[in-house]
C-alpha positions as CSV (number, residue, x, y, z in Angstrom):
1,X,28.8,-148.2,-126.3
2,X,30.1,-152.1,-127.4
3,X,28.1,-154.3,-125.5
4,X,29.7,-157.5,-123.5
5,X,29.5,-160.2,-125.5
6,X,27.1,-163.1,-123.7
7,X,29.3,-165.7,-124.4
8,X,33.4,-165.5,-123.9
9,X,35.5,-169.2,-124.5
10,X,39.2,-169.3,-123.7
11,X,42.0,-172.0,-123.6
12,X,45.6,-172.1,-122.3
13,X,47.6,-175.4,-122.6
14,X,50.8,-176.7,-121.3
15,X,53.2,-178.8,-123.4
16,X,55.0,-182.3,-122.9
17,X,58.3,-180.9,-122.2
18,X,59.7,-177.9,-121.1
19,X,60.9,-174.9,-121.9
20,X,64.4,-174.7,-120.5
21,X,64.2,-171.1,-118.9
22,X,61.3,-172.2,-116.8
23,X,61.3,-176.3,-116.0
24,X,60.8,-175.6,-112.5
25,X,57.3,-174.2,-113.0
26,X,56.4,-176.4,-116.0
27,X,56.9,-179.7,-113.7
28,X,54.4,-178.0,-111.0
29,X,51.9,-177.2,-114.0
30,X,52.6,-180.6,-116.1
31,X,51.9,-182.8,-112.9
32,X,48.4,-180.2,-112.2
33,X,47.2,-181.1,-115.5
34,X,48.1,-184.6,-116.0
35,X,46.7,-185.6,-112.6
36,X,50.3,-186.3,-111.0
37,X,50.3,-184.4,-108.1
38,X,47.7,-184.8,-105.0
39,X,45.2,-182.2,-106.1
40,X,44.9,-182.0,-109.6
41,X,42.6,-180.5,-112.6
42,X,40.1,-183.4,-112.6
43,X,39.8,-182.6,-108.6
44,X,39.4,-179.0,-109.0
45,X,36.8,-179.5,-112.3
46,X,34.5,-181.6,-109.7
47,X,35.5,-179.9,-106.6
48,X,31.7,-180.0,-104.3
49,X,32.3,-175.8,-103.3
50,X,34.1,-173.6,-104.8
51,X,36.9,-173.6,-102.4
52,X,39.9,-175.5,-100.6
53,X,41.9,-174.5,-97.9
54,X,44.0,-177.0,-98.1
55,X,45.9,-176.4,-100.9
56,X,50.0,-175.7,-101.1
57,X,51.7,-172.0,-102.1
58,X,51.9,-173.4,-106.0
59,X,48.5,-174.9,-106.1
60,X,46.8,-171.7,-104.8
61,X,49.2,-169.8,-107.6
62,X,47.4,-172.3,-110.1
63,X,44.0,-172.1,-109.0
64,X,44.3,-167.8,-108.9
65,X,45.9,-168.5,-112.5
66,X,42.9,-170.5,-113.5
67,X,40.4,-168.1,-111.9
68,X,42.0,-165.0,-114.0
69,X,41.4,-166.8,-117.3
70,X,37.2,-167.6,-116.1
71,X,36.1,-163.8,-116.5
72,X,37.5,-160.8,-119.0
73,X,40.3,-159.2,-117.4
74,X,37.9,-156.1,-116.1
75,X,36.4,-158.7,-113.9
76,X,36.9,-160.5,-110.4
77,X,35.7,-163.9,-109.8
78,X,36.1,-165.1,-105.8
79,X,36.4,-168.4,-106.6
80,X,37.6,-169.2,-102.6
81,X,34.3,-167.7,-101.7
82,X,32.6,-170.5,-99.3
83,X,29.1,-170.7,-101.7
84,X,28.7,-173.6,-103.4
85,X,28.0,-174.3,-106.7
86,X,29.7,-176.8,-108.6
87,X,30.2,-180.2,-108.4
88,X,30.6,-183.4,-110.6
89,X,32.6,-184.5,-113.7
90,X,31.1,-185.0,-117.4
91,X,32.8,-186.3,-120.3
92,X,31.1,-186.6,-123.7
93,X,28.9,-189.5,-122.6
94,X,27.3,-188.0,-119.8
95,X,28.1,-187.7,-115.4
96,X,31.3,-189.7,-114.3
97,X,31.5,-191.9,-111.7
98,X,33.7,-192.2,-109.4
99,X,35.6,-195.2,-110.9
100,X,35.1,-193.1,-114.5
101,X,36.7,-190.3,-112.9
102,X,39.6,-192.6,-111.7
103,X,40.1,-194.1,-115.3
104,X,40.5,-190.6,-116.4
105,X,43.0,-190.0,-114.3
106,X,45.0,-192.9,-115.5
107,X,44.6,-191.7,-119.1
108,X,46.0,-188.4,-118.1
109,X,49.0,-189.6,-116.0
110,X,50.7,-191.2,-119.0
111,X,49.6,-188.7,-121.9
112,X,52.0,-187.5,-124.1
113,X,49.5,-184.8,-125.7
114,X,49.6,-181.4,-124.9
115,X,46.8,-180.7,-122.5
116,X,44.6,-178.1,-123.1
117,X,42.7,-176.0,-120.4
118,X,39.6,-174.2,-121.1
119,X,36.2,-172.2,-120.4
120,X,33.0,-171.2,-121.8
121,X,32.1,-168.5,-119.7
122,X,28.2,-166.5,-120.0
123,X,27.1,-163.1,-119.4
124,X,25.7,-162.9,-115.9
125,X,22.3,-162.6,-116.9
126,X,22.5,-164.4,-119.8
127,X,24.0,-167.6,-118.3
128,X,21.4,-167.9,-115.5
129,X,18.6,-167.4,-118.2
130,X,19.9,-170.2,-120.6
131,X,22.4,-172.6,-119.4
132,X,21.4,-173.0,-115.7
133,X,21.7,-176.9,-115.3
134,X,24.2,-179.6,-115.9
135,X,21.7,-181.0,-118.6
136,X,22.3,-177.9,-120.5
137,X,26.1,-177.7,-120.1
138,X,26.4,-181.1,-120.9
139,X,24.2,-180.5,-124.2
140,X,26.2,-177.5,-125.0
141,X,29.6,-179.1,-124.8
142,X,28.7,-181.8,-127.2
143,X,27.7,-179.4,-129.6
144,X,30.2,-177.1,-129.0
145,X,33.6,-178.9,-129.1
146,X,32.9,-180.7,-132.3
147,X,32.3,-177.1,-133.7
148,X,35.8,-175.5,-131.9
149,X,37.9,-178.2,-133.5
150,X,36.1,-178.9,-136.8
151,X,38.5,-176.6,-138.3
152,X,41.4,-176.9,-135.9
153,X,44.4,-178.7,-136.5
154,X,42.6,-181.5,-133.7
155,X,40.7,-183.9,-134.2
156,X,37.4,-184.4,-132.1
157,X,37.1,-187.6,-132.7
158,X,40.3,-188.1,-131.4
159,X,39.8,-185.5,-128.2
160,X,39.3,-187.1,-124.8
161,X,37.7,-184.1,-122.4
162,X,36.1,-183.7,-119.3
163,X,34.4,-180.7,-117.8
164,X,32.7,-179.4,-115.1
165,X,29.9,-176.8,-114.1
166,X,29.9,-174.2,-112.4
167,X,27.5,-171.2,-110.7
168,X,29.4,-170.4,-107.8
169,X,30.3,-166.9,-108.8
170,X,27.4,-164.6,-110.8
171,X,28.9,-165.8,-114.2
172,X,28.3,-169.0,-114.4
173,X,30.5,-171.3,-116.8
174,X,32.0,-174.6,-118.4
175,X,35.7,-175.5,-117.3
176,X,37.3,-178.2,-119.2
177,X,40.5,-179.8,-119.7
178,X,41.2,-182.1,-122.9
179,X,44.1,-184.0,-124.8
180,X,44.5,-186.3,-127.5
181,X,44.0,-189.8,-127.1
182,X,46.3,-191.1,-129.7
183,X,49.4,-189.6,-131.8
184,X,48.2,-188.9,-135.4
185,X,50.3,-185.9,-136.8
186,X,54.0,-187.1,-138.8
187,X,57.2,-185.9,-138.3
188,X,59.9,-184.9,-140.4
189,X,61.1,-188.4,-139.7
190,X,57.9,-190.0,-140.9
191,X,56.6,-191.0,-137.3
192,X,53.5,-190.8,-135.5
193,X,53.5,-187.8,-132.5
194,X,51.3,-185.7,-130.5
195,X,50.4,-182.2,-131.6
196,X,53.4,-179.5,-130.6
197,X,51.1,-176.8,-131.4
198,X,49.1,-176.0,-128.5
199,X,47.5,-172.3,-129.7
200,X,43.9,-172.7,-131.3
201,X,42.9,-169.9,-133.6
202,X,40.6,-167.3,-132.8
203,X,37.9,-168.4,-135.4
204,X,37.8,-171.6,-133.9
205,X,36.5,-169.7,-130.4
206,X,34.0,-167.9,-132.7
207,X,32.7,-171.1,-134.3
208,X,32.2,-172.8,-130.8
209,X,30.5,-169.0,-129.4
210,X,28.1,-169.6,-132.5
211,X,27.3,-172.5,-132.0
212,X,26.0,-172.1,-128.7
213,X,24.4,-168.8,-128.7
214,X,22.4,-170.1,-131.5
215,X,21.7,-173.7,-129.5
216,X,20.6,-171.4,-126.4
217,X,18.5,-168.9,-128.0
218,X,17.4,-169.6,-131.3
219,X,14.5,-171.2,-132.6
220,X,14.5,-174.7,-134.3
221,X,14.7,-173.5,-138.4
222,X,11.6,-174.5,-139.9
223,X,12.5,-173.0,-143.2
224,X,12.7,-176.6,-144.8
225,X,9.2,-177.7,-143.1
226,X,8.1,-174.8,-144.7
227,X,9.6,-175.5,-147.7
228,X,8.1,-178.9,-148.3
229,X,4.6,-177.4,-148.0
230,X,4.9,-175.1,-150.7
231,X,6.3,-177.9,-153.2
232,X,3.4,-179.8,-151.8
233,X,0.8,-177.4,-152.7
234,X,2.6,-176.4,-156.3
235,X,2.5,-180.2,-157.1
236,X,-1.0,-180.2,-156.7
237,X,-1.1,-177.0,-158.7
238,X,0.7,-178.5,-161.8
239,X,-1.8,-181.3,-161.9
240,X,-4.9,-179.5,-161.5
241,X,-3.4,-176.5,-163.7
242,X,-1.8,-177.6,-166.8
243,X,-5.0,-177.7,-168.7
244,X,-6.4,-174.0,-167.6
245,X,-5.5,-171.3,-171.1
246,X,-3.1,-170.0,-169.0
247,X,-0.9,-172.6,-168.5
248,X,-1.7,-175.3,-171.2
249,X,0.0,-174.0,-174.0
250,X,3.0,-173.2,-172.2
251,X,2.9,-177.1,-170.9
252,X,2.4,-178.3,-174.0
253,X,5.6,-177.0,-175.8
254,X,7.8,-177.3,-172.7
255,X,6.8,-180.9,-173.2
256,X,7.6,-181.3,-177.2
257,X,10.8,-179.8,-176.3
258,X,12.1,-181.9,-173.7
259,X,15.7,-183.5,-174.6
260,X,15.1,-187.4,-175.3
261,X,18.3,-188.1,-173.4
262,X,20.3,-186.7,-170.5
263,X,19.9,-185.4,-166.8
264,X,16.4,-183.2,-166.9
265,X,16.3,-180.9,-163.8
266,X,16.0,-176.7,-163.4
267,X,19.7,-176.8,-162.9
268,X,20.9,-179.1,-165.8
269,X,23.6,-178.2,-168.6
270,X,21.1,-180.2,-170.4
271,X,18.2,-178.2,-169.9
272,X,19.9,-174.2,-169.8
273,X,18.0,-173.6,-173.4
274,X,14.6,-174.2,-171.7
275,X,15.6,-172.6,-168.1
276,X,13.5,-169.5,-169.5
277,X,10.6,-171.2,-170.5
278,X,10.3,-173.4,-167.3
279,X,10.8,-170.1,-164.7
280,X,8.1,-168.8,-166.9
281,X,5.4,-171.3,-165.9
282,X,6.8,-171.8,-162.5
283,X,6.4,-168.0,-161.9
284,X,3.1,-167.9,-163.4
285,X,1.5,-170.4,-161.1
286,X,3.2,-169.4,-157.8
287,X,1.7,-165.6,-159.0
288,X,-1.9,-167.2,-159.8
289,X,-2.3,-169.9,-156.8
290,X,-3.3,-167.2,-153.9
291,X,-2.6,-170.2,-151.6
292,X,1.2,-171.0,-153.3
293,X,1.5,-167.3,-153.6
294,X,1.1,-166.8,-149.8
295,X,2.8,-169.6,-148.8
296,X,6.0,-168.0,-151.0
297,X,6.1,-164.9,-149.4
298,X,5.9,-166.0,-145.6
299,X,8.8,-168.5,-147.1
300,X,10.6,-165.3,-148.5
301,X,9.7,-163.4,-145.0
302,X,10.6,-166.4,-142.5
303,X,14.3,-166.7,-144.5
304,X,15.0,-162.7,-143.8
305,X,14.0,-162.8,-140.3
306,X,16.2,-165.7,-139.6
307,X,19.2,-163.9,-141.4
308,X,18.8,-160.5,-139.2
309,X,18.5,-162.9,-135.9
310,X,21.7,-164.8,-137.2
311,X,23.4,-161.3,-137.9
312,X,22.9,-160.2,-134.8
313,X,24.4,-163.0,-133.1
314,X,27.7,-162.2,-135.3
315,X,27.5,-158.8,-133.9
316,X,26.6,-159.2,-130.0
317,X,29.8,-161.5,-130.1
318,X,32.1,-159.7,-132.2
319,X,32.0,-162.8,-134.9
320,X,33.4,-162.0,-138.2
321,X,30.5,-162.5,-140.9
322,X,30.5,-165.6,-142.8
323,X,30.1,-165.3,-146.3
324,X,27.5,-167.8,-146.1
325,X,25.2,-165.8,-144.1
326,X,25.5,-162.6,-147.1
327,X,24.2,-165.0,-149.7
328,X,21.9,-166.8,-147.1
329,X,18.2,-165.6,-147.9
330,X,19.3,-165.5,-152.2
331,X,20.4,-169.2,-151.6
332,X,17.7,-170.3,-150.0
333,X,14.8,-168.9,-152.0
334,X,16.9,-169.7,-155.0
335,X,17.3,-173.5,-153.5
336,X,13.1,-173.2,-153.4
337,X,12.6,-172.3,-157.1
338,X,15.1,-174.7,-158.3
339,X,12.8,-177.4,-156.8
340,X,9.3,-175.8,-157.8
341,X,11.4,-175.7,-161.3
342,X,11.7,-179.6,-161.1
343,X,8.4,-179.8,-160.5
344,X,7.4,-177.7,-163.4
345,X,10.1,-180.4,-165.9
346,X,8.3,-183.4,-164.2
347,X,4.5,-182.6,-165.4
348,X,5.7,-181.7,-168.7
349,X,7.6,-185.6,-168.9
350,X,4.2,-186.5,-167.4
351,X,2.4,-185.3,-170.7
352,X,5.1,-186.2,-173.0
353,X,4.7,-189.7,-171.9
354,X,0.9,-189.9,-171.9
355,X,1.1,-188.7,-175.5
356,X,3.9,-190.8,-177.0
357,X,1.6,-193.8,-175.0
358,X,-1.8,-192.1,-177.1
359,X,0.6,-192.6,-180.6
360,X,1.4,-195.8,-180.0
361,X,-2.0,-196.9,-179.6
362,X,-3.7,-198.7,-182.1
363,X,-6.2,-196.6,-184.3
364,X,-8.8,-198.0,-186.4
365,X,-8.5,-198.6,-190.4
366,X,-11.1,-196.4,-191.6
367,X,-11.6,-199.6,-194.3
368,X,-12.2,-202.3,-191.4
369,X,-14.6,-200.1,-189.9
370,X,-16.7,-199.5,-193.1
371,X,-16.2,-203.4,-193.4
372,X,-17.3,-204.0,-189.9
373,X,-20.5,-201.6,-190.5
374,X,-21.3,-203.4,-193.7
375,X,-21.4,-206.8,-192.4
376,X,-23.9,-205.1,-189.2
377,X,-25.8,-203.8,-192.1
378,X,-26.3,-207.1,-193.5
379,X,-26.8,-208.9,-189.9
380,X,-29.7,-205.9,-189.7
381,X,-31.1,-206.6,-193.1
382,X,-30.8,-210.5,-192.6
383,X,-33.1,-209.8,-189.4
384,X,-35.7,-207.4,-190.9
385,X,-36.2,-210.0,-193.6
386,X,-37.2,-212.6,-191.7
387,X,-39.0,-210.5,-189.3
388,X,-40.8,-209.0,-191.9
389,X,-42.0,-212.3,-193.0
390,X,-43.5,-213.5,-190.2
391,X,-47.1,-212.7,-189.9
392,X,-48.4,-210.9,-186.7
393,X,-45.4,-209.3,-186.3
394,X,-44.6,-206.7,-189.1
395,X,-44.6,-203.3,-186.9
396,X,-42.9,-204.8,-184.0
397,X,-40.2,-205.4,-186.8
398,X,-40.1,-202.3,-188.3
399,X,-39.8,-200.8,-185.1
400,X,-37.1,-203.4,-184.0
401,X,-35.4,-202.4,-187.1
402,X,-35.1,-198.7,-186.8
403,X,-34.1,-198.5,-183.5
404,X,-30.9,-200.8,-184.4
405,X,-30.2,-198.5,-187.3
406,X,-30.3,-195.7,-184.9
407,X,-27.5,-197.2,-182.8
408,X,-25.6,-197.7,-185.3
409,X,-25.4,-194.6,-186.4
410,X,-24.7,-193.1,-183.0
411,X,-21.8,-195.5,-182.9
412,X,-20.2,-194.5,-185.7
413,X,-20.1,-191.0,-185.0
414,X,-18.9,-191.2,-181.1
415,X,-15.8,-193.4,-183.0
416,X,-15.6,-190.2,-185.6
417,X,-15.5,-187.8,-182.8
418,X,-12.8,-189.8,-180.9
419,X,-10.4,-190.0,-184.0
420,X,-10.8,-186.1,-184.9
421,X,-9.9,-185.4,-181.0
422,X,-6.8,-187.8,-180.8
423,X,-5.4,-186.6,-184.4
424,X,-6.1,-182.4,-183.1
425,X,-4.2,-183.4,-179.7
426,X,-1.3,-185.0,-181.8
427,X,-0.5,-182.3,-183.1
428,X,-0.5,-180.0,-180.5
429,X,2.1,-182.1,-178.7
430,X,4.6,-182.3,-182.2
């Protein structure tokens, strides 16, 4: 058994002229919708009840034509029930007043756009569980006409609309009307007009349903929060890593092969010979790390979850998948890796440059240090002469004496040490 969907949006429209067969009913409609004739579309958006009894033989054919087009067709809706339920105006900036609502009609007495008549109409159920309030309709229709026309042949930005709310029957619902405010589309003749083409597609309707299912019901994604946390811990990783057996040889010629010019990222044309060698490392610290390693996986889990909660929304409303959501959990963990990749490229240029800076610094000339010993030798012998030669004092110098030959010899091999350490590291890097 096919479900209902929770969500159903419709829109009829009525053109600037006529269609010759039928004028008679076109001026009745035209004046409706443009806010010509006593009781109009703005009047029966913001209406305080849900009914009128005031209202002539073709306004009552209007309103029952309106009513047919809230529900599917399997469905009454009494809209000249006496319960209340609806009541004010909204445009994209929020309640109208009444002098708003006056302006509005002005606009829409002199528009030459088609004028389009619409609804966003919920599941019984549905609708008083998540959009029970104007603050939620109102919410809802700023997110959800931008998304209906972004591919239409409209522009939003050039949309005037106005809608009301309404939960006077058990499926509540969203009536608008809309028009354009300004001619943008050229003629033949190279002029400026209004649209002629009053249909909107069917995936438009899907876009807008999408849009706010997922706004009602679906969690805020996190998957980038979650995201920045792992690269947050695998930085750390990389710093605190690089030196362990597992990883520092791998490091180390990553870093003595890293182009000397060009764009140096996972992703680069520049860096597809060492593409290999990076995923290696980055794959053998996100496997070693238990924390990164965790943190992966729940990433990995999180981003499959969301795409069966996404895929069902395609389903419950008859959506057409987007290709998008196919590749949508391959994307995004590849979109992850790609940056723990850039990561991996940026500690290697790390120790690159800290080596190329150890090169550059100047060593000692093994002959200025023997020269620099000899002349300390001398300064010592100098001393222990004259020391020698003073009388009282001959084992305090001899003493004195050996324990400055001791430093020196302790000196000279720390310096020996340091220049066998910087000459093995140097040629680990080249």
């Amino acid at each position: 058994m096919i479900e209902s969907p929770n969500i159903i949006v419709r829109t009829k429209f009525y053109p600037s002229r006529p269609n010759i067969k039928n004028i008679a009913q076109w001026a009745t409609r035209r004046a409706f919708y443009t806010c010509n004739s006593a009781y109009n579309i703005l009047d029966y958006l913001s209406r305080e009840s849900a009914t009128s009894k005031s209202l002539s033989e073709e306004e009552k054919e209007i309103i029952r034509e309106l009513e047919n087009q809230v529900v599917p067709e399997n469905s009454i809706i009494d809209y000249i029930s006496e319960r209340p339920g609806a009541g004010g105006l909204f445009s994209k900036d929020g309640l109208m007043s009444e002098e708003e609502i006056k302006q509005a009609k002005d606009k829409m007495k002199t528009t030459g756009s088609i004028v389009w008549e619409g609804f966003i109409s919920f599941e019984t159920k549905y609708g008083k569980e998540n959009c029970n309030s104007y603050d939620q309709a109102m919410t809802l229709m700023n997110k959800a006409m931008p998304s209906m026309l972004k591919h239409s042949h409209l522009d939003y930005d050039n949309m005037e609309w106005f809608a009301g709310f309404h939960t006077n029957t058990d499926n509540y619902h969203i009536q608008f009307v809309m028009f354009e405010k300004e001619p943008q589309h050229i003629t033949k003749n190279g002029d400026l007009s209004f649209s002629n083409k009053g249909q909107i597609a069917k995936h438009n309707f899907d876009n807008a349903k999408f849009c706010i299912e997922k706004e009602l019901t679906f969690e805020k994604d996190i998957s980038f929060q979650k995201r920045n946390e792992i690269r947050s811990s695998f930085s750390k990783a990389c710093f605190t890593q690089r030196k362990e057996s597992l990883f520092e040889d791998d490091f180390l010629e990553l870093a003595s092969k890293l182009p000397s010019s060009g764009r140096l990222s996972y992703d680069s044309d520049n860096m597809q010979d060492l593409k290999p060698l990076v995923k290696k490392i980055t794959t053998n610290l996100i496997q070693t790390c238990p924390e990164i390693k965790e943190q992966y996986n729940d990433f990995k889990k999180y981003v499959v979850e969301r795409k069966n909660k996404l895929e069902s929304i395609y389903t419950k409303n008859n959506i057409k998948k987007s290709d998008k959501l196919n590749n949508y959990v391959n994307d995004r963990m590849e979109d992850l890796f790609n940056r723990l990749g850039n990561i991996t490229i940026r500690t290697a240029q790390n120790i690159k440059a800290n080596s190329e800076k150890h090169t550059r610094t100047k060593t000692i000339n093994p002959n200025t240090k023997v020269y620099r010993n000899n002349k300390k030798k001398i300064s010592l012998a100098k001393a222990s002469s004259s020391l020698l030669s003073m009388s009282g004092f001959r084992e305090e110098s001899l003493k004195a004496v050996k324990e400055l030959k001791r430093k020196l010899e302790e000196s000279e091999e720390i310096e020996m040490q340091q220049a066998k350490i910087g000459v093995i590291y140097e040629a680990k890097i080249t």
